[in-house]
N, C-alpha and C positions, 0 to 999 in steps of 0.2 A: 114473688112466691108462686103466684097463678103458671109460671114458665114452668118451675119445676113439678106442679102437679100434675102438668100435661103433659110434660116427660114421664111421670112414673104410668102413668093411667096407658101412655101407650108403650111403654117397657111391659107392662102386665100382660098388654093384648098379645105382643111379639112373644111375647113366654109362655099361652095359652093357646097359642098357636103352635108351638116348639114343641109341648107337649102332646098337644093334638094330631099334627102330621108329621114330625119327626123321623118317628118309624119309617113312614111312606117314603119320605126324603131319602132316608139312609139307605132305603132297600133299592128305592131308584137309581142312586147313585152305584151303591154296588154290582147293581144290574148292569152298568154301563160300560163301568171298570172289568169285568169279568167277557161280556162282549168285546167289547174293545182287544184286550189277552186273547180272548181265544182266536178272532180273527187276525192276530199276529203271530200265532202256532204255525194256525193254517198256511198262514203266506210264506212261513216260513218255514216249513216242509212240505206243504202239498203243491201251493199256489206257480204260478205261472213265475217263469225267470225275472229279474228287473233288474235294474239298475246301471249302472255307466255303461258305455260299449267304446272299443275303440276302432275307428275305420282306418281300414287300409288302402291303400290304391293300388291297383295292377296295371297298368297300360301295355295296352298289345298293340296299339294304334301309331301311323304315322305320324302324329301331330302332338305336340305338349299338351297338355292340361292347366289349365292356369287355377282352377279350383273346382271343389263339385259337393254337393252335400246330399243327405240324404234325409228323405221329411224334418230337413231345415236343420238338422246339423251337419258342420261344415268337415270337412274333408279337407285333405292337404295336396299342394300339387302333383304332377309328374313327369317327367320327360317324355320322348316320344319314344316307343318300342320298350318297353320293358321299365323305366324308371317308376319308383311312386315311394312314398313313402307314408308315416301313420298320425293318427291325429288322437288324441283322447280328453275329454270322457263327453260323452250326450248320451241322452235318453232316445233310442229308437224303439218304438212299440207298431202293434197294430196288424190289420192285415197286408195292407200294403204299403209300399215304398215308391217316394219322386224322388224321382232321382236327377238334377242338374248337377249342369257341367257347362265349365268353359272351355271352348280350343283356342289356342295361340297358333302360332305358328313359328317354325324357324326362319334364319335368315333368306333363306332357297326359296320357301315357301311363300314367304313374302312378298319377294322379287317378282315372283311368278304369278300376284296378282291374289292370293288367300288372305284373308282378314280373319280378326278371333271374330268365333261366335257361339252363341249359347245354345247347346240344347237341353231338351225337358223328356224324361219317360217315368210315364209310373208303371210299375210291374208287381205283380205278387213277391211279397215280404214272405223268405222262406222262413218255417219255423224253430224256433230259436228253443233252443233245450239247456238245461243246468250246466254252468260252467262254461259256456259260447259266448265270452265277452270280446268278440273279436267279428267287425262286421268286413268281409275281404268283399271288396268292389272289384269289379271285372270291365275294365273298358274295352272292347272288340272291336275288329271294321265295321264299319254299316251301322252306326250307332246300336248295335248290341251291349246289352249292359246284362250282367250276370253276378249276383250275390250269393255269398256264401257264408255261412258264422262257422267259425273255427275256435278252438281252447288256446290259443298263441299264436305267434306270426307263423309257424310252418300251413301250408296251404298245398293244394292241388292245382297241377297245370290247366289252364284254361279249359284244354282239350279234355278233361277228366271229369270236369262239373256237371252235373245232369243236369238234362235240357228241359226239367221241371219250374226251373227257377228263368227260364232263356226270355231278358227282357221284350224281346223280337214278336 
């Protein structure tokens, strides 16, 4: 019996407390839930873009691509001169972008003494506006790398890109 008096005596305390901060509780809570709401408004009409992006590759360059990623998501291969193709979805944010890559080589290339090899550039991340889920990567000679966000796969010729974003 001494068990269940010391149940009730602290049931009593939890109820005289319930009744005492309750309010406080409730109004906390609702405070939180209503912040919480509004900074989901926000985000989602004033706040900054997010969400999946898909990369594309361009190669302008003599040499295949064996893979390349961009602040560590991955990218898909490409041929040499003009092949590439798209990869989706990662999260790219921020002000800037690293940008790695592999080269391969062709059969010719090989013969002639080239091996793959890796290179690394970080360049300014150009900025990315509503509806630009589409990150077009620019591979050029001279390890020039050149970024563009696009609304779909149609893009601009290398030679059209402004030389605000030129990894160089």
């Amino acid at each position: 019996m001494d068990f269940f008096r010391r149940l009730e005596k602290i049931d009593g305390a939890v109820n005289r407390g319930y009744a005492r901060w309750g309010k406080w509780l409730g109004a906390g809570l609702l405070l939180f839930i209503l912040a919480w709401g509004g900074w989901l408004i926000w985000a989602s009409i004033w706040g900054p873009p997010t969400g999946p992006v898909t990369l594309i590759i361009h190669s302008e360059i003599d040499r295949p691509i064996l893979g390349f990623s961009v602040n560590g998501v991955a990218g898909s291969n490409a041929s040499a001169h003009g092949g590439g193709g798209a990869t989706c979805c990662g999260s790219i944010s921020g002000k800037t972008a690293e940008v790695v890559w592999t080269l391969s080589t062709t059969r010719a290339q090989y013969n002639a003494g080239l091996r793959t090899e890796n290179r690394r550039i970080t360049m300014p991340l150009p900025e990315r506006k509503w509806e630009e889920n589409y990150l077009h990567v620019y591979f050029l000679p001279a390890d020039n790398v050149r970024l563009w966000w696009g609304t779909g796969f149609i893009h601009p010729k290398a030679e059209e890109l402004p030389d605000a974003v030129n990894g160089k």
